[in-house]
TIDREN-924426 format. One record per residue (C-alpha): x, y, z; residue in three letters. Coordinates in pm, 1 decimal, always signed. Layout:
N
x_y_z_aa
X_Y_Z_ALA
...
//
This chain:
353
x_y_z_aa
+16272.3_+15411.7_+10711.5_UNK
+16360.9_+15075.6_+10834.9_UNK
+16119.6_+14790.0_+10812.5_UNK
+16035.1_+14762.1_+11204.2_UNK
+15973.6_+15155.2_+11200.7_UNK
+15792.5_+15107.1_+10904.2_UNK
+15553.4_+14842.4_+11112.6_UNK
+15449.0_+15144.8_+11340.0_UNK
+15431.1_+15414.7_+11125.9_UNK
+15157.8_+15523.6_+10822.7_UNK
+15319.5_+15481.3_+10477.0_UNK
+15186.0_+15811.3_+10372.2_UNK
+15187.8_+16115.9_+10579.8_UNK
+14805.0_+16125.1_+10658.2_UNK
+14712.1_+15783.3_+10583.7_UNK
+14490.4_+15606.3_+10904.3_UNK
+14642.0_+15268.2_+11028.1_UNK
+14464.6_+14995.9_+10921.6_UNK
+14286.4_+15123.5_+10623.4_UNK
+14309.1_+15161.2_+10261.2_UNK
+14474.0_+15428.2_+10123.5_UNK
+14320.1_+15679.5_+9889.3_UNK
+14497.1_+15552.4_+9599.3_UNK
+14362.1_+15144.9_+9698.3_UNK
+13976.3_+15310.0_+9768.8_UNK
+13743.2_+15230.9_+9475.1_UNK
+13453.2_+15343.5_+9709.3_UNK
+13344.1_+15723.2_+9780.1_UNK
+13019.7_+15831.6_+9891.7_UNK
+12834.0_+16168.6_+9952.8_UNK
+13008.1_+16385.4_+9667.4_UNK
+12822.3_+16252.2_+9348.9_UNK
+12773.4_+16568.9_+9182.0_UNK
+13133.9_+16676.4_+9181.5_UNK
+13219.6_+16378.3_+9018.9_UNK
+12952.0_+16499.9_+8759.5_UNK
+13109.2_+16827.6_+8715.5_UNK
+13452.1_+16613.3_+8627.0_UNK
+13313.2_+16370.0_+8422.4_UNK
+13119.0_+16634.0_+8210.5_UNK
+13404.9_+16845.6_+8161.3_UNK
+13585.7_+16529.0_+8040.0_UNK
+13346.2_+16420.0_+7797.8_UNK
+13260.2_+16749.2_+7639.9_UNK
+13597.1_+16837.6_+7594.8_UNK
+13636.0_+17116.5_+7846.3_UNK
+13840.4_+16939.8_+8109.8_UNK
+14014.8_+17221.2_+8241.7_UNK
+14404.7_+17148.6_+8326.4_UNK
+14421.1_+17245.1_+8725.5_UNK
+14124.7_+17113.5_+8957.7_UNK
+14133.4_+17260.3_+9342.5_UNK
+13946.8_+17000.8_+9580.7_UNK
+13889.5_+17187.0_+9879.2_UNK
+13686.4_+17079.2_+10213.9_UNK
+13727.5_+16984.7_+10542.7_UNK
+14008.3_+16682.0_+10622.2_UNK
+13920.3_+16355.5_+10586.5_UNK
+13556.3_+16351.6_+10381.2_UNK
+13704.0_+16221.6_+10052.0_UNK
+13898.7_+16442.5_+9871.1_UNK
+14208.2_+16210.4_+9787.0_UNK
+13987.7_+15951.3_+9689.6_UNK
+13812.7_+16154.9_+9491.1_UNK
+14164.6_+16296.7_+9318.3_UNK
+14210.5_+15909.8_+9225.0_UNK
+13926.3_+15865.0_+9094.1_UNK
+13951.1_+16117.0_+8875.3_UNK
+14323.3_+16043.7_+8811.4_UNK
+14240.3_+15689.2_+8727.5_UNK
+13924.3_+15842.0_+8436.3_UNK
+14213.5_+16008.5_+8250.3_UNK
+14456.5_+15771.1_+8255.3_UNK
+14264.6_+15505.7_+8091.6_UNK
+14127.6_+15267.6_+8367.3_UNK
+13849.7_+15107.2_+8258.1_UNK
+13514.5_+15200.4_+8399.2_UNK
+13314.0_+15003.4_+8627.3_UNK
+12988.5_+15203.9_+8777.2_UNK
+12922.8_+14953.0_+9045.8_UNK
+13155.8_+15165.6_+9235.0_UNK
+12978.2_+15531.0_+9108.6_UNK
+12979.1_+15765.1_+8923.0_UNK
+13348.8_+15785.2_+8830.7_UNK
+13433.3_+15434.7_+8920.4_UNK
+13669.6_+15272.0_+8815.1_UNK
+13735.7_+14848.0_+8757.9_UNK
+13990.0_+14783.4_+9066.7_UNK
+14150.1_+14492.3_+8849.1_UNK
+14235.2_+14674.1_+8540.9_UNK
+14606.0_+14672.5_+8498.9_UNK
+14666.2_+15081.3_+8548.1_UNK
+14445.9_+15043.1_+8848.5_UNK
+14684.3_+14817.8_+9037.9_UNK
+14956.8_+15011.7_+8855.4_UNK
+14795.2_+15347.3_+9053.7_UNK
+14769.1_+15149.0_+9344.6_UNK
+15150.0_+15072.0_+9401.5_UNK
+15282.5_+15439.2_+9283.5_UNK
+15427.2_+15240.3_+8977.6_UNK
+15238.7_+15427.9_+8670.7_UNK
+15499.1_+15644.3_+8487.2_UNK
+15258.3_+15954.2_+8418.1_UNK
+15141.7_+15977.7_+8774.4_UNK
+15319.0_+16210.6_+9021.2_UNK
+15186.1_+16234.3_+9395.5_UNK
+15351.2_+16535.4_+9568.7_UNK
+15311.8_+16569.1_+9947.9_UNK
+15534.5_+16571.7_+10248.6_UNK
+15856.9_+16406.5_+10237.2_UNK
+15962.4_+16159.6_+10516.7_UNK
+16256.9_+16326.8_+10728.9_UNK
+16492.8_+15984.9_+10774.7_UNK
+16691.4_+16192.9_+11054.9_UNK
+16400.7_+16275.0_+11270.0_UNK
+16209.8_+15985.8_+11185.6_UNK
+15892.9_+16167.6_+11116.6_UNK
+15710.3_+16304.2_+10846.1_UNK
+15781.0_+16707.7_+10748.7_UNK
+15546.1_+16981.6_+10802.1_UNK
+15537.0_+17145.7_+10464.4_UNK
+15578.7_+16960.9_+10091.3_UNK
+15943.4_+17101.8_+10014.2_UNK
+16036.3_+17328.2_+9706.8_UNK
+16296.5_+17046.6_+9583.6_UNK
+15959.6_+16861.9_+9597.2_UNK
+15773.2_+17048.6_+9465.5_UNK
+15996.2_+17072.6_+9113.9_UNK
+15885.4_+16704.4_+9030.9_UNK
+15583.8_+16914.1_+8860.7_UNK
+15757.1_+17060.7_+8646.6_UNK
+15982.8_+16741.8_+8534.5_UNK
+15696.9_+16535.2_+8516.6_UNK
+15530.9_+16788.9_+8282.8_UNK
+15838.6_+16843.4_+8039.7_UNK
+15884.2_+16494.3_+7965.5_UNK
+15639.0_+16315.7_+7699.8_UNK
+15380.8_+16058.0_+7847.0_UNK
+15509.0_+15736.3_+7867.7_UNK
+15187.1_+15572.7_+7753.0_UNK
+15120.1_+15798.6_+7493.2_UNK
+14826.4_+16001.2_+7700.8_UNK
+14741.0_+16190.2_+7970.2_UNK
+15032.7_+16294.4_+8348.1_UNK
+14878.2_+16372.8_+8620.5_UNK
+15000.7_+16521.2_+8947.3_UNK
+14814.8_+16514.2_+9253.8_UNK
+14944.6_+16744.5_+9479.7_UNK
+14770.3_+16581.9_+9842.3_UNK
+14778.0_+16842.6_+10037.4_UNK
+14836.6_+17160.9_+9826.0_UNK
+14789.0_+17402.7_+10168.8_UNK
+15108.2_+17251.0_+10287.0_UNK
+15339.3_+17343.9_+9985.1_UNK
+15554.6_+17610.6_+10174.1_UNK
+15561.7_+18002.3_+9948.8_UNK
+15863.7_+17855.7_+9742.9_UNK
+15690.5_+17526.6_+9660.2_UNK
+15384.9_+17699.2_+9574.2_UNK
+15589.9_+17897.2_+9387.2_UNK
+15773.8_+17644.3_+9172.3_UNK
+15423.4_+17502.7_+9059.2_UNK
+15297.4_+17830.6_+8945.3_UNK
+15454.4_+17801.3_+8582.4_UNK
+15314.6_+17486.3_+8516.1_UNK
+14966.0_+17614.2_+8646.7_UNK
+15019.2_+17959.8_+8421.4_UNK
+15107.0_+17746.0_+8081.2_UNK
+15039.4_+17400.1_+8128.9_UNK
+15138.9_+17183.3_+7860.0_UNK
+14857.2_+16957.1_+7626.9_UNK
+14728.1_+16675.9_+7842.9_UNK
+14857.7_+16751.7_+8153.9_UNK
+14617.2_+16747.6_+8440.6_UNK
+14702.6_+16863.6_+8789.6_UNK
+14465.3_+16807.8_+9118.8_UNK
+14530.3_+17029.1_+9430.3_UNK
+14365.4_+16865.8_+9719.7_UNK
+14333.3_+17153.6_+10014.8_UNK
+14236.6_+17107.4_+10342.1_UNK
+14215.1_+17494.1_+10393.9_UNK
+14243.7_+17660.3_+10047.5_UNK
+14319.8_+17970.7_+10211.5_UNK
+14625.5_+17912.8_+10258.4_UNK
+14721.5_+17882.1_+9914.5_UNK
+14853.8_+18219.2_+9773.4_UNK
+14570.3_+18344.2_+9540.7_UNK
+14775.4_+18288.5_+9226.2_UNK
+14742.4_+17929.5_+9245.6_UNK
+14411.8_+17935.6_+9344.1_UNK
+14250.4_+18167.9_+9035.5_UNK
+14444.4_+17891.7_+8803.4_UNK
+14246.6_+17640.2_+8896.7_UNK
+13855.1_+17528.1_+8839.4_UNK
+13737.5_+17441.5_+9191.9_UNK
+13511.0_+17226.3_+9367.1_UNK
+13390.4_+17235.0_+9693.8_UNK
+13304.0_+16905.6_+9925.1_UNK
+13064.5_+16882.1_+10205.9_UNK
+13105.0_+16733.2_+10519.9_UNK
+12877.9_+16429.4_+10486.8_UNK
+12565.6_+16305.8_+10703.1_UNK
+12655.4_+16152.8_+11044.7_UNK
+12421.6_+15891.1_+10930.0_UNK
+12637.4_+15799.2_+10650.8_UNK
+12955.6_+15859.1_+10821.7_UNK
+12853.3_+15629.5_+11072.6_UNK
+12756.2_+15314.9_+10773.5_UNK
+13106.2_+15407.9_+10604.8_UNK
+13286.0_+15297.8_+10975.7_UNK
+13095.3_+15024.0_+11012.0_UNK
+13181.5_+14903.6_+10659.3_UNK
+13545.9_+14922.6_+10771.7_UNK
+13429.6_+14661.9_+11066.6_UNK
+13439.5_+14944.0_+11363.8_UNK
+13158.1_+14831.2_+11582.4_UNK
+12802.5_+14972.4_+11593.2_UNK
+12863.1_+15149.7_+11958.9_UNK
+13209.7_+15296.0_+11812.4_UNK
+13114.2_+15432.2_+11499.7_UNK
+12798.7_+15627.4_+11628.7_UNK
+13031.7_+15780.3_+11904.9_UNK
+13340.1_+15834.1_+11619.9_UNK
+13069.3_+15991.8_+11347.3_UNK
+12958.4_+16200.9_+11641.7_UNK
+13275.7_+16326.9_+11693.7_UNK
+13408.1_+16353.2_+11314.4_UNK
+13137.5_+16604.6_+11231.7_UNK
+13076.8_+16495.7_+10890.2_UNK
+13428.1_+16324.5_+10781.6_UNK
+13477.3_+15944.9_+10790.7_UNK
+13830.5_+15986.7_+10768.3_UNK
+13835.1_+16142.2_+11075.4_UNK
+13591.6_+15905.4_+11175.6_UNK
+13812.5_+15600.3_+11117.0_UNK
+14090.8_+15730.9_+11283.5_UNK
+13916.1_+15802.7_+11569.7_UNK
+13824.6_+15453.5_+11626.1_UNK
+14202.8_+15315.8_+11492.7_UNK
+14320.2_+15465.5_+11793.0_UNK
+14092.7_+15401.5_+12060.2_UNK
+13921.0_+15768.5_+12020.1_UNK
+13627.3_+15677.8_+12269.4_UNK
+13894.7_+15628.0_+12572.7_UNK
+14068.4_+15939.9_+12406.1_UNK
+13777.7_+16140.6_+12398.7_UNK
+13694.1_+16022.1_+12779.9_UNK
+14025.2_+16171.4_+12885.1_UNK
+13980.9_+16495.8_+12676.8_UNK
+13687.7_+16564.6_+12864.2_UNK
+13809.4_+16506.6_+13193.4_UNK
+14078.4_+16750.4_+13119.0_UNK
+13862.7_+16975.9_+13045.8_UNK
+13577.7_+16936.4_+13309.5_UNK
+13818.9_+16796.3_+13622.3_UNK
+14129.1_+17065.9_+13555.8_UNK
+14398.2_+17038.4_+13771.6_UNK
+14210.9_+16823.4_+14015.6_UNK
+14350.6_+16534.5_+13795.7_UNK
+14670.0_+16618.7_+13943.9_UNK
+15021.3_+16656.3_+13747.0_UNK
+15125.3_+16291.3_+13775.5_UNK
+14824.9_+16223.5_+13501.6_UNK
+14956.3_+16524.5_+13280.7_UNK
+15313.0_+16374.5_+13291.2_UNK
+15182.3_+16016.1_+13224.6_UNK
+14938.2_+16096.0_+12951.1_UNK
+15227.1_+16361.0_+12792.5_UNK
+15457.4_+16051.8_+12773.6_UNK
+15235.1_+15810.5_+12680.2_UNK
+15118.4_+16058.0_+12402.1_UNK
+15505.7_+16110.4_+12283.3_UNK
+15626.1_+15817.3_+12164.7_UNK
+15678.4_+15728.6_+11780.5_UNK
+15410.8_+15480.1_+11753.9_UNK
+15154.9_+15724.3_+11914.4_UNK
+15202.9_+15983.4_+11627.3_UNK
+14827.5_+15901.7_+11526.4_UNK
+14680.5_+15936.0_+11863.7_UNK
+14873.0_+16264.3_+11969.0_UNK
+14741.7_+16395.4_+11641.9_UNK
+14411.5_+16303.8_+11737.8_UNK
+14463.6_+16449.2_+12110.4_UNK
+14478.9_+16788.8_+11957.8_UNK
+14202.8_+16760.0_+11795.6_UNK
+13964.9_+16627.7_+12000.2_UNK
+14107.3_+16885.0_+12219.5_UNK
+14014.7_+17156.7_+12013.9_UNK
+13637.7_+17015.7_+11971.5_UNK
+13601.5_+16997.4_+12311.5_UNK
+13675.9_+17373.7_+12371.5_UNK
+13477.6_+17438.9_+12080.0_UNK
+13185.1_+17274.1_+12306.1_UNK
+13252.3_+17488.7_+12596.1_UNK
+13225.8_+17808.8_+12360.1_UNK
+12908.2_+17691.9_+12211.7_UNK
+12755.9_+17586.6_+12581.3_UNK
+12887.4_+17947.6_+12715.1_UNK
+12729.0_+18150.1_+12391.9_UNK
+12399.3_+17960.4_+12427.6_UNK
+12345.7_+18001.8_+12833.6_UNK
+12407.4_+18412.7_+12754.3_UNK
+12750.9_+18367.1_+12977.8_UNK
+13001.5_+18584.1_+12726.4_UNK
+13179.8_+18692.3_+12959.3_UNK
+13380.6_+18362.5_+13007.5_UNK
+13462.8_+18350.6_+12608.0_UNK
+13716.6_+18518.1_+12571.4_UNK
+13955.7_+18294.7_+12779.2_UNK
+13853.6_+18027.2_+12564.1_UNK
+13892.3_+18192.9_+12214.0_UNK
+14240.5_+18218.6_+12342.5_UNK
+14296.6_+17899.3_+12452.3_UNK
+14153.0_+17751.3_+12074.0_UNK
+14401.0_+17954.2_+11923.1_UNK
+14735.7_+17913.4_+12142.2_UNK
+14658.6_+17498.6_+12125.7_UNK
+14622.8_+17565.4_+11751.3_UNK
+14948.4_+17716.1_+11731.1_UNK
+15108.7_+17474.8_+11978.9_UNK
+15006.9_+17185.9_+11732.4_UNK
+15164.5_+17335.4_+11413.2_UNK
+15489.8_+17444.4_+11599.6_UNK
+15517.2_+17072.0_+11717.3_UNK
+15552.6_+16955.5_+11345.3_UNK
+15702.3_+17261.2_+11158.7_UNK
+15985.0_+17309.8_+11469.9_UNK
+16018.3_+16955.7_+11522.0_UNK
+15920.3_+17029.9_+11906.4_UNK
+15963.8_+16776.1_+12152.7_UNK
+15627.5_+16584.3_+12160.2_UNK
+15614.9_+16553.7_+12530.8_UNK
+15651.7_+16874.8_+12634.6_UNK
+15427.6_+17021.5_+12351.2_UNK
+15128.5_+16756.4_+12490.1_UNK
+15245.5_+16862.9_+12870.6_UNK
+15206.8_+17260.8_+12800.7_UNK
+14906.7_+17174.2_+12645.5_UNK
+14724.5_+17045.5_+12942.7_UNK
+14855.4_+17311.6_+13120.6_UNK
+14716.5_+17564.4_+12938.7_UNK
+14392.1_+17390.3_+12950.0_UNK
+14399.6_+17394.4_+13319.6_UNK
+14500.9_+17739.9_+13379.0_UNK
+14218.0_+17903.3_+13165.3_UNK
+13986.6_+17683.2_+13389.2_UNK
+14118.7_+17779.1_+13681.3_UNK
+14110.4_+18144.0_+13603.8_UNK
+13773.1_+18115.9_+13543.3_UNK
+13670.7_+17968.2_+13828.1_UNK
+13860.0_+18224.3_+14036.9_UNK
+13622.7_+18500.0_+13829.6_UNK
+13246.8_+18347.3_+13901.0_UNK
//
């Protein structure tokens, strides 16, 4: 990736513009007794070799996998920043910080320099670093670690290729699955591993979390709103101007076609190009929460009858949004059909009342 690309793109596949990556956080908030279960584990002796951190996207789980990366690895602790914190100056923390520690091994989608875009699945050749990592000896005499970030999008073969290590992993090897939807992950992996489960946390406290990232008062109520419980989600809702965003989403939705095709082609381009990446992302989703308000508004007024056409709609945009990334779609077009959709469940609706 060349440096000017570079400017306008995330370093890491998921990471929101303008904020700290989970491996730079030395903050995390809401998930206190999971850190308890880790450090008890740890200091009794019973640290099990494969953790699975699984919860929605965005409420701390890669900070969390740091954190607990950083415990075994020898940072020294600091409790000022909780219960597994960690002192941000110690040399292995800034070591951690720039990927540059020799027994720590991040797996998680590779950058595609053809298409200029991140892939949609962590890649068996990937994948294999595991096992590398695991038959070498520590280069600090301790603890490897490999946080796999996010373990639901190792494709069969990748998930694969980690099994062995998961079946007979070696003496002081620790591996950390971090899964937005664990589901996904064949059950194999999943029965190998001792896992805890994070909640979405308090719009309250989303809503502090932005604000300690300097999003303003007004824009972090409406972001925490919308991030139901995950200040990641939160953050990059305000990064990207998600209050306009979410404006537009809901005219979509309410307005239809009335809007008129020459705003679906200008918001499908505008959505499309490289730097936008973040925001079309977002687009999706806040697509998909808007329906999801329509379904709850129809189920609570007793009108059934129009849920159907919506259930269907959730699940084709759903499927439109993976395609784009795993088929390397055209953006555009993907964004385009997308509205269109939209519009024609509307308008089929309205032709039924």
């Amino acid at each position: 990736m060349s440096a000017s690309e570079k400017s306008d793109y995330p370093d890491e596949p998921d990471r929101v513009p303008g904020c700290a990556a989970p491996r730079e956080s030395h903050n995390l908030f809401g998930h206190e007794d999971a850190e308890h279960a880790f450090e008890t584990a740890l200091n009794t002796g019973h640290l099990h070799h494969a953790w699975l951190l699984a919860g929605p996207r965005g409420i701390g789980k890669a900070t969390l996998a740091y954190r607990m990366a950083r415990r075994v690895l020898g940072v020294k602790p600091d409790l000022t920043h909780g219960v597994l914190g960690a002192d941000p100056h110690d040399p292995i923390s800034l070591r951690i910080a720039a990927m540059s520690h020799g027994d720590l091994l991040v797996l998680r989608r590779p950058y595609d320099d053809k298409r200029k875009r991140w892939r949609a699945e962590i890649t068996v050749d990937e994948a294999r670093r595991m096992a590398r990592l695991f038959q070498t000896r520590a280069g600090e005499g301790g603890w490897r670690v490999c946080v796999v970030d996010a373990a639901d999008e190792l494709n069969l073969n990748a998930a694969n290729a980690i099994l062995k290590t998961l079946e007979e992993p070696p003496d002081q090897a620790l591996v950390i699955l971090v899964a937005h939807a664990p589901g996904r992950l064949p059950a194999t992996v999943r029965s190998r591993c001792r896992r805890l489960d994070l909640r979405p946390l308090t719009d309250d406290l989303t809503c502090k979390i932005a604000i300690s990232h300097g999003i303003s008062k007004t824009e972090a109520e409406l972001a925490s709103t919308l991030a139901a419980g995950s200040p990641g989600r939160a953050l990059a809702i305000a990064s990207v101007g998600g209050d306009a965003l979410w404006r537009e989403v809901d005219q979509l939705v309410s307005q239809g076609a009335r809007l008129g095709q020459g705003h679906a082609h200008a918001l499908a381009r505008r959505l499309a190009l490289l730097k936008a990446a973040p925001e079309r992302k977002l687009f999706f989703e806040l697509l998909l929460m808007r329906l999801e308000q329509e379904i709850r508004t129809r189920s609570q007024t007793g009108n059934t009858k129009g849920l159907e056409p919506w259930f269907t709609l959730r699940d084709e945009l759903r499927a439109l949004d993976t395609d784009m990334e795993r088929l390397y779609l055209d953006p555009a077009q993907v964004v385009y059909s997308a509205i269109q959709k939209t519009w024609k469940t509307q308008s089929r609706l309205q032709a039924d009342v």
